[in-house]
N, C-alpha and C positions, 0 to 999 in steps of 0.2 A: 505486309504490315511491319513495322518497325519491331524488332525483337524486343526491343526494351519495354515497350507498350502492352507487347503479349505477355512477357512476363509479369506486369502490372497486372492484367487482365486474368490472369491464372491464380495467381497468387488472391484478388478479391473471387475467384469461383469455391477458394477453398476456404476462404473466412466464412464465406455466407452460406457453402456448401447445398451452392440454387447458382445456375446459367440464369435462372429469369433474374431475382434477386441480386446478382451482379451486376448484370445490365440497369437495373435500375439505379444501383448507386453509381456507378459510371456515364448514365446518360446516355449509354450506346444501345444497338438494337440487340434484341437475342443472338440476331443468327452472328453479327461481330464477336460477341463472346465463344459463342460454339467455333467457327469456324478458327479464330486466333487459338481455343486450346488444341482442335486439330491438328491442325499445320504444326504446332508446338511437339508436338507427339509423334507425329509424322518426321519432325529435324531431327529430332532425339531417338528415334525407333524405340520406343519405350510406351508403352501403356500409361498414363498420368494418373486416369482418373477411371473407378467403378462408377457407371450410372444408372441409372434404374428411372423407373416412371415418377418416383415420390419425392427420390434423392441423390444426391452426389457424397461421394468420397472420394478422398486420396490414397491410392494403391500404397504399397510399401514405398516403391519406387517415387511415385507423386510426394509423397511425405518429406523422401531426404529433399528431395527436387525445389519441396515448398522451404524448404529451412534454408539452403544454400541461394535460392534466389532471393528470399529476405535480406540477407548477407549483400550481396549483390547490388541490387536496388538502394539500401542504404548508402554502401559507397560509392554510387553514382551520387545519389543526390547532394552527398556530401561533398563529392568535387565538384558538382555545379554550382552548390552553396555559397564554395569561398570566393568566385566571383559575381555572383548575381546578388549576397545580401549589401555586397556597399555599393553596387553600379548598378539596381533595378529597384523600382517601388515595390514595396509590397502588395502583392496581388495574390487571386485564387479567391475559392470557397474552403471555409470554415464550419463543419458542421457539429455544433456543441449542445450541450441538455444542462439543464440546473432545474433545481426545485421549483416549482408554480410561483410561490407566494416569490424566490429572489428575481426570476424570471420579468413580472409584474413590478415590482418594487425597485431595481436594483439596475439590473440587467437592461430592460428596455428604454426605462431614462438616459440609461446613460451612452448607450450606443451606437447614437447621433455624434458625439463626441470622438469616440475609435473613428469612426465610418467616413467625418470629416479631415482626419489626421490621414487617412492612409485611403481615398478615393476611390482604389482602385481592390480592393479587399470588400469580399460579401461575406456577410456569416448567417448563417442556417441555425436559429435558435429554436429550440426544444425545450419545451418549459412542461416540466410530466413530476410529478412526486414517484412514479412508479421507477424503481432499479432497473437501464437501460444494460443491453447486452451492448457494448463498445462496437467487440469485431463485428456481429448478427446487424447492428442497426447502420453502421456503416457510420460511427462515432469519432470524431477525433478525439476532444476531449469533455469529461463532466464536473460536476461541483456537487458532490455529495457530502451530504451530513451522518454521520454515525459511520461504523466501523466498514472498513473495506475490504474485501475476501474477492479472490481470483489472484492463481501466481503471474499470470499473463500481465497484471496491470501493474501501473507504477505508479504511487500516491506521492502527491506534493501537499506537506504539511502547511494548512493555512492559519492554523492556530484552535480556541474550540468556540461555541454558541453556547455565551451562558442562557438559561433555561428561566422561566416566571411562569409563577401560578395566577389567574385572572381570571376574572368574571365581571357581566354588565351589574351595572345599579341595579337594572330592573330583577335580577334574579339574586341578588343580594338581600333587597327589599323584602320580597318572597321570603326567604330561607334563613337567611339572616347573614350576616359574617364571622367563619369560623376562624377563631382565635388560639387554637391548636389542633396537632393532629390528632388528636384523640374526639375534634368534632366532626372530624371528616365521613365517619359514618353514615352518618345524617344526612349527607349532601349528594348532590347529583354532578356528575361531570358528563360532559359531551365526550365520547370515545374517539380514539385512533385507530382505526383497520389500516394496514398495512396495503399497500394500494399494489404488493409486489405476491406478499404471502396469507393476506387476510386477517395476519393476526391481529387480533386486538390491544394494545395495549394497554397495562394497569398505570397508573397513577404509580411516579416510583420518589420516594422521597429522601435523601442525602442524608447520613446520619456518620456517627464517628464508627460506629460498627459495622457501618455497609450502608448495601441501599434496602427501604425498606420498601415492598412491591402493595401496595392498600387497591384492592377492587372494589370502586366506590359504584355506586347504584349510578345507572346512566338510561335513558328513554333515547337515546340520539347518539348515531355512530356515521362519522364520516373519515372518508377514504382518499382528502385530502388537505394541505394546510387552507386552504382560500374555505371550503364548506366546513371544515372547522370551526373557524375566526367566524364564520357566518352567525353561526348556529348559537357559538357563545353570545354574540353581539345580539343575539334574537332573546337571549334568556333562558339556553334552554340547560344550561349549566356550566360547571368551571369545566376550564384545558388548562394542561401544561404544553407549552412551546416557544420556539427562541425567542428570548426578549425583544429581539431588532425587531420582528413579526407583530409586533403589538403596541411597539413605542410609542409611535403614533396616537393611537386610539387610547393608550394610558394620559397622555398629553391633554388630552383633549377629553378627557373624563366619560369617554362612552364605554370604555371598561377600567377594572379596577385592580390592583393586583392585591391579591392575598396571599398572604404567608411568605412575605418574602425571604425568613430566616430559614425555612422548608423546603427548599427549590429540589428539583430533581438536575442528579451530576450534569455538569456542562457535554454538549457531545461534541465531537472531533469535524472538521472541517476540512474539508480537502479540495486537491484536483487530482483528476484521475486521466490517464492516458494510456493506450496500449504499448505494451511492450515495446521500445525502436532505441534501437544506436545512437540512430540519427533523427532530428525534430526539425521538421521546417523550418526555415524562419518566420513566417507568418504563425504558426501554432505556438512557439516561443514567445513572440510578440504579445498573444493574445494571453496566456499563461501568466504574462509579469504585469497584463492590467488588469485582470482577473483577480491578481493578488492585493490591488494597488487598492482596487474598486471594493473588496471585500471586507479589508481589513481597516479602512474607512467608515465602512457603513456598517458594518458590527459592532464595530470597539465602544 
C-alpha cells in the first residue's frame, strides 16, 4: 500500500478511535484498515495502537506518531495544492451538516447551482439540529448557530440571526395578543429541548440590564426547528426563533409576530472546521459560498 495512504488511514483510525468506523468513512474494507495499521507498525517497530474488543487508542508512541503525521499530510497536500488548484477542476466528496430548517430552506435550493459550476464535486449534506462531533462523524465542515466550544475546531465568523417572537392567528384568537411582557404569564409557548442535551429552553427576553429568562406555561415541546414551526402553525402556542425561519409564513400571514420590541439577543452564526494548516481547495471553495449563500438569505 502506498505509505501516504496508510498514514491517511491511521491517522482517521485515531479520530474515530474504531477500525470498523474508519473503514466506513473511507469506503474501504475492515480488513484494509487493520492490515495498513499493521504493516505501519511493523515499518516503524513500534506499537501504534492498544486494542481491545470495545475500543482503540493511541499508545504514547501512536499519539506523537498521530501529531507528526498530521504535520506531514498537510505538507503534502499543500504541495500538491499549488499545482492542481489552477490546472484541475474541482473534484472529491464534501461531507457537511447544518441545521434542518437552513438545510430545507437554504442549502438544498440552492445546490443545484455549486453542483452545476464545479460538475465534478459531490457534497454529503447533513441536515440534523443535533451538535455533530466533526472528527467521530467524519465532518469536514458545519454551520452552527449559537456559541462554539472544542479547542480542536476553528470558527469562521458569519455574522449573527436576529431572533422574533410569533404565533398563528388561530392561537392569538384563542388567547388574545400580548402587548407587554408582563402578559406573558398568561400565555403558552411551544418549547425548545435541545436535540444535543434535552435541555429545555425558557423564553429569554433582551433588556438594557441583561437578559431576562420568563418560563412561560407550555403543553408542547419539540426537539427541532421544522416540529417547532409546526406546532406554532397548528396553534399550539408562541416560539422564539431566527426570523429568516419564519419570514415567509409572516409574509403570508399564517403567523404573526409579537412583541417585536421584546426579541431575545441575536445568536452568533458560524462555520465550523477541524483543526488543519492546510484546507483543500474544494472545502475553501464551498466555505466562501457558504458565506455568500448565508449572508443573503439572513440579512
Amino acid at each position: 500500500m502506498d505509505r501516504i495512504e496508510s498514514l491517511r488511514i491511521y491517522m482517521r483510525v485515531v479520530d474515530c478511535l474504531s477500525f470498523s468506523r474508519a473503514a466506513n468513512q473511507l469506503q474501504i474494507p475492515r480488513s484494509t484498515v487493520s492490515t495498513a495499521v499493521r504493516e505501519l507498525e511493523e515499518r516503524l517497530g513500534a506499537r501504534l495502537l492498544t486494542r481491545s474488543t470495545r475500543s482503540v487508542a493511541p499508545t504514547q508512541d501512536g499519539a506523537a506518531f498521530y501529531e507528526r503525521c498530521g504535520r506531514l499530510l498537510s505538507d503534502f497536500d499543500e504541495l500538491e495544492s499549488l499545482f492542481q488548484e489552477s490546472s484541475q477542476p474541482l473534484s472529491g466528496c464534501l461531507s457537511v451538516s447544518v441545521p434542518s430548517r437552513m438545510g430545507r430552506l437554504l442549502f438544498a435550493p440552492a445546490l443545484p447551482g455549486l453542483l452545476e459550476r464545479y460538475p465534478c464535486l459531490e457534497v454529503v449534506l447533513s441536515s440534523t439540529d443535533r451538535e455533530v462531533d466533526l472528527i467521530q462523524d467524519g465532518i469536514d465542515c458545519v454551520v452552527r448557530v449559537g456559541d462554539v466550544t472544542g479547542g480542536s475546531l476553528v470558527t469562521r465568523p458569519l455574522g449573527v440571526l436576529e431572533m422574533a417572537n410569533c404565533a398563528a392567528p388561530a392561537y392569538l384568537d384563542r388567547h388574545g395578543t400580548p402587548n407587554s411582557v408582563d402578559e406573558l404569564e398568561r400565555h403558552f409557548a411551544v418549547r425548545y429541548a435541545s436535540p444535543t442535551t434535552s435541555r429545555v429552553e425558557y423564553w429569554d427576553i433582551e433588556t438594557s440590564d441583561g437578559v431576562e429568562k420568563i418560563p412561560l406555561r407550555s403543553r408542547a415541546t419539540a426537539n427541532n426547528a421544522e416540529a417547532l414551526i409546526a406546532c406554532c402553525l397548528a396553534g399550539l402556542g408562541m416560539i422564539q426563533v431566527p426570523a429568516y425561519d419564519v419570514r415567509e409564513h409572516i409574509r403570508d400571514g399564517t403567523l404573526v409576530e409579537v412583541l417585536p420590541n421584546d426579541r431575545a439577543p441575536s445568536m452568533p452564526l458560524n462555520i465550523v472546521y477541524p483543526h488543519r494548516r492546510h484546507l483543500s481547495h474544494r472545502l475553501r471553495v464551498f466555505m466562501d459560498w457558504t458565506e455568500n449563500l448565508l449572508r443573503e438569505a439572513v440579512s
